[in-house]
N, C-alpha and C positions, 0 to 999 in steps of 0.2 A: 905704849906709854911708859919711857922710863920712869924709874924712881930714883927720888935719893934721900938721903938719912934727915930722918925729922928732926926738926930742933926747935925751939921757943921763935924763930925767924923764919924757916926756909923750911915750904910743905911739900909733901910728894904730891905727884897730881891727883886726885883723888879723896884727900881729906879732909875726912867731915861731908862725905858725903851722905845727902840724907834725899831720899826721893818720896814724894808723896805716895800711899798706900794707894794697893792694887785695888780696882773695882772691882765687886763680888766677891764670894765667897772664898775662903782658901780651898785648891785640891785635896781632897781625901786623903790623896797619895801620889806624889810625883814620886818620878823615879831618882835613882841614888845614881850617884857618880862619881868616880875618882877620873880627876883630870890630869895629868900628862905635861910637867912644863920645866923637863928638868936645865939645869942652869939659868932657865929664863925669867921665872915668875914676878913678875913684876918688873922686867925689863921690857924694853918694845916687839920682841919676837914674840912676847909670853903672850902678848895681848887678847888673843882667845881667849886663856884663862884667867887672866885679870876682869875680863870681862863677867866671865860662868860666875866666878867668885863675888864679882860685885849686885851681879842681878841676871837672876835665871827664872823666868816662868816655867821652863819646861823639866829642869833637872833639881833635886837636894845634890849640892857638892858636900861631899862626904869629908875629903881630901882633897891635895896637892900632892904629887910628885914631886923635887927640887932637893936631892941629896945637897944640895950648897947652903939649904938655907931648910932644913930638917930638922925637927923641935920649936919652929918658931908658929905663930898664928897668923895664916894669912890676913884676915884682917891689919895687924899692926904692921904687917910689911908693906903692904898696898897704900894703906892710908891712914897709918896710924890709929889704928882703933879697932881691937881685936873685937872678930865675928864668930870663934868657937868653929872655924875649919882649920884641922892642924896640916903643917907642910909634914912629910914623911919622906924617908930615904931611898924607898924601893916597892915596889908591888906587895914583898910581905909586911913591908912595913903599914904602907896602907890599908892592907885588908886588916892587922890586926888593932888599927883604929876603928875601922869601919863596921866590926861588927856584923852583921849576916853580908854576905856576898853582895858586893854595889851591883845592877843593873846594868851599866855602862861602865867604859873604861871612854875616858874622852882624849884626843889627842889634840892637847892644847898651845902646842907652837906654833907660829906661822912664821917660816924664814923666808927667806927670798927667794929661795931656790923650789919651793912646796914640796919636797920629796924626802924620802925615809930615808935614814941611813942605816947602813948593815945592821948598827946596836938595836935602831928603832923598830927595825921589822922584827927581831928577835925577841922586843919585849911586848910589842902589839902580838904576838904569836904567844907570849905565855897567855897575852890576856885573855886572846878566844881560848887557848884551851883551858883557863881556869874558869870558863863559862860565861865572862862576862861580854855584854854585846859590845860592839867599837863605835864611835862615833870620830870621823877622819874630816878634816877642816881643810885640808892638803891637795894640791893638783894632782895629787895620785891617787887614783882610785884603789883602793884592799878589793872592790867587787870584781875587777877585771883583771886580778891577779890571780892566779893557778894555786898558787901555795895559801894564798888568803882567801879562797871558796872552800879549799878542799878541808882548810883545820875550822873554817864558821861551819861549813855541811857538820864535818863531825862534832861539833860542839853544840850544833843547834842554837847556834844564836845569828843574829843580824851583823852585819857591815853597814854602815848606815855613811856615805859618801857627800858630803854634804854638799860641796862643790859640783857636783857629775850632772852637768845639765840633760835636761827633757831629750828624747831623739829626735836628731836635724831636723825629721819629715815633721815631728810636731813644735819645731821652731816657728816664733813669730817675729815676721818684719812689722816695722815701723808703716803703720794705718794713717795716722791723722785723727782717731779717736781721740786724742787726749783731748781736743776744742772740745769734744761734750763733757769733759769732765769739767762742771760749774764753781763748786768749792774749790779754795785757794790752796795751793800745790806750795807746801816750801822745802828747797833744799838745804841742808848740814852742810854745808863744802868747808874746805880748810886750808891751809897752804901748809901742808906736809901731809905724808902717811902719818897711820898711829899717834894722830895727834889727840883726840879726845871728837870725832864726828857723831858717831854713835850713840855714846853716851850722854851727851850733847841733845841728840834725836830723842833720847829714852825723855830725859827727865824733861823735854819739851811737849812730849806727847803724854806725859800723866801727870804733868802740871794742867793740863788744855782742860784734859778730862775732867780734872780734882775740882774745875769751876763748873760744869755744865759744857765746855767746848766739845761736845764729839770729834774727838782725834783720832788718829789711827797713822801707823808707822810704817811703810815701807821698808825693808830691810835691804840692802843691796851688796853683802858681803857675808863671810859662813860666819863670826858670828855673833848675829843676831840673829840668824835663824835660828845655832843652838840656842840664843838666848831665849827661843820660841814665838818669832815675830813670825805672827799669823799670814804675814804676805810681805813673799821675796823672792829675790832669784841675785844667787851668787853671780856678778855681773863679770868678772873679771874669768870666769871659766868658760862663758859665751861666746861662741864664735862674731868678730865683730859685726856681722852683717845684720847680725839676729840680737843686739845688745841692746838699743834704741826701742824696737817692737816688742823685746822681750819683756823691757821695765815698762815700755806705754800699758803694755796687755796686762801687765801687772796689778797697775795702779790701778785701770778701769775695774779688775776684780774686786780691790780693797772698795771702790765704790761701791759697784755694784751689791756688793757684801755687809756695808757696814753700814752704807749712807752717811758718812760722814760729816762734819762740817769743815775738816780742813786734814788732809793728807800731809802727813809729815817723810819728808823721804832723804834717807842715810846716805850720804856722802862717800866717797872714794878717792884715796889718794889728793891729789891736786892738779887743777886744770895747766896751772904752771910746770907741772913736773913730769920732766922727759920719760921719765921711768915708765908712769902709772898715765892711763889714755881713758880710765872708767869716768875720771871727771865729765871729761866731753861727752860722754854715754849718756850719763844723768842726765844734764843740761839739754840734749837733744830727747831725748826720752818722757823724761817730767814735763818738761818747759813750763819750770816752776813761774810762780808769779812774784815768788821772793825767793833769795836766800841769805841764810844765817852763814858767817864764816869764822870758821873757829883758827885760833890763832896761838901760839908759844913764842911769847915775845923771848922770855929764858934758853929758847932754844938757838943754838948758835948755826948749827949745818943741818943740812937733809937728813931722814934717816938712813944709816947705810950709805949714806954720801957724802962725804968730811968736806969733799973740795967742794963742794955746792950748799953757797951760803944760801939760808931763808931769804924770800921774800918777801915786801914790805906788806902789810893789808893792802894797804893802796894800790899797791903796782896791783893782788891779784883780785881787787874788784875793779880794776880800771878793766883788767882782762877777760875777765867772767859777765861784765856787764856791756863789753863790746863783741864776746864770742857768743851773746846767748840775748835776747827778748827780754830781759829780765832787772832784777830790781834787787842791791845786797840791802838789807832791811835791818842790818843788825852784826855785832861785832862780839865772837865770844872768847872767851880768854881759858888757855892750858897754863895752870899757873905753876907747873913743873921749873925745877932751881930758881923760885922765886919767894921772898917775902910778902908779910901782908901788906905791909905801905908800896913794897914796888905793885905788888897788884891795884892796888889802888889809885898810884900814880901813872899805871896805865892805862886804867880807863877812862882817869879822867882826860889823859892825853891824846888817845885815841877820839874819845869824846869831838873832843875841840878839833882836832885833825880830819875828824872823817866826815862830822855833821850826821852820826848816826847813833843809836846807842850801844852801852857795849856791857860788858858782865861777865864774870866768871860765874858758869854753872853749876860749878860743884860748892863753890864759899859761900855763892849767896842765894838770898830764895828764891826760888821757881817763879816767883810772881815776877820777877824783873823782866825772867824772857817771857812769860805771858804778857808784857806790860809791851813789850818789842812787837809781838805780833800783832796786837790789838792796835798799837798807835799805827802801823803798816796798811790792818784790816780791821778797820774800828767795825762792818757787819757782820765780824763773829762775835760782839757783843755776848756775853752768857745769858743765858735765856732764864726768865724768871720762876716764879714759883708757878705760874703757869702754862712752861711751854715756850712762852715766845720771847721774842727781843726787843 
């Protein structure tokens, strides 16, 4: 998710974000973390850490990493509205924010290439040996590396690989269980990477809950697993034969698990885009009954792709709705290099254009996309004061 500079007109993607309060109690004690995002934080490479920063079950972010953008508050870089994590210049600079030694050192880029560079293995090697465990988002595993077992053994801490799928023998092909799964499956999809899927997914699945909808999220990328989504699998690390079985078997566990009344499932790339192939995964995998498609009308080219203009909403639920069993149910909006009246002027325009409805997630309130999925699946009804609908 890029950013760009706040002004009384034109918000970063992100602002003003506010998501309904977590069900149950808060943890005692999550673990601490400094994440890892130098040059990038709040550009579309950082988006691991854009994310840790915005919303983590599982980790306190302590810190940023980001000598370019050092002394500032994440928060106000992200989204205009400081949250009390300072960005820092360097490892000692973070630890001496942070106070007793963070738990994790989290490695918060995702480039295109998923792999370390000389600088980066050099500073992932200070962090095992200053004790702190790693958490790696990246196609390259630290566990299958000689020099990054031999400094975790000596330091006694974990590599923790987020991406490094299950071994082949305990891979799963695609079954045909998804039929038994009854409750309504919907997919995030988008027409770009790093467009806002995820976050998209978040505040649609603790919007569900905050009414009575028993939701639960599928995660299909590393992160939202950091982000501690109870049920996932890194889709794009998966051998493709096992991509399809891997997320059905998946989903069947969040059932089995949760009982849900409606599975929310995280998006990948785009079905349109030559690059990224997990769209197709999802779609044959879930075989949602709807999806939401998130959209950056402001955005001009792909990311990482200048000559490759965006495509329309329309071309990609013409495509999505003729490559898959399925139904787009709804239109969400990345309102990155855009004002409040052009956001507005897009919906309503999309509105009129698509015959569906549409909403930015992060401007406006969560009941709007609850409002999408109910008019789609009016028998998720929220259930009364006693139990039923």
């Amino acid at each position: 998710m890029s950013a760009v500079p706040r002004s009384a007109s034109v918000r970063p993607f992100g602002a003003n974000l506010v998501l309904p309060a977590e069900d149950g109690p808060p943890n005692a004690r999550q673990a601490t973390a400094v994440v890892y995002c130098e040059a990038n934080f709040g550009a579309i490479d950082g988006k691991t850490a854009n994310g840790l920063v915005r919303h983590s079950e599982k980790y306190t972010i302590v810190s940023v990493i980001d000598s370019e953008k050092a002394g500032r508050d994440a928060g106000t870089v992200l989204d205009g509205k400081p949250n009390g994590i300072p960005i820092c210049r360097d490892i000692p600079d973070a630890l001496a924010h942070a106070g007793p030694l963070p738990d994790y050192f989290i490695f918060g880029i995702a480039p295109v290439s998923g792999m370390l560079s000389a600088q980066e293995r050099s500073l992932v090697l200070t962090a095992i040996e200053l004790g702190m465990n790693v958490v790696n988002g990246l196609h390259e595993f630290l566990s299958d590396d000689p020099e990054f077992a031999a400094a975790s053994a000596a330091s006694n801490v974990d590599l923790i690989d987020v991406r490094k799928p299950r071994p082949k023998k305990d891979l799963r092909v695609f079954s045909g269980r998804i039929a038994d799964v009854t409750c309504p499956r919907i997919a995030v999809l988008g027409t770009d990477c790093a467009i806002g899927k995820r976050t998209t997914s978040t505040i649609l699945t603790r919007a569900l809950n905050a009414i009575g909808i028993k939701a639960v999220m599928v995660g299909t990328g590393q992160t939202g697993l950091m982000q501690g989504a109870r049920y996932g699998v890194a889709l794009d690390a998966v051998p493709s034969q096992f991509c399809a079985g891997e997320l059905e078997a998946t989903i069947i566990e969040a059932l089995e698990g949760e009982q849900p009344d409606v599975i929310v499932i995280e998006g990948q790339g785009a079905l349109s885009h030559p690059a990224y192939s997990t769209s197709s995964f999802i779609l044959r995998g879930s075989c949602p009954d709807g999806v939401v498609l998130q959209h950056a009308p402001g955005r001009a080219h792909r990311c990482d792709f200048p000559g490759m203009a965006m495509p329309s909403p329309a071309s990609e639920i013409e495509l999505i709705q003729t490559f898959a069993e399925t139904r787009v149910i709804g239109l969400t909006l990345n309102h990155e290099h855009m004002s409040d009246a052009e956001v507005e002027s897009a919906i309503t325009l999309y509105e009129l254009e698509l015959g569906i409805p549409v909403t930015d997630a992060l401007t406006h309130s969560p009941e709007r996309l609850v409002e999408m999925v109910l008019t789609a699946f009016p028998q998720l009804g929220p259930r009364s004061a006693s139990g039923t609908r």
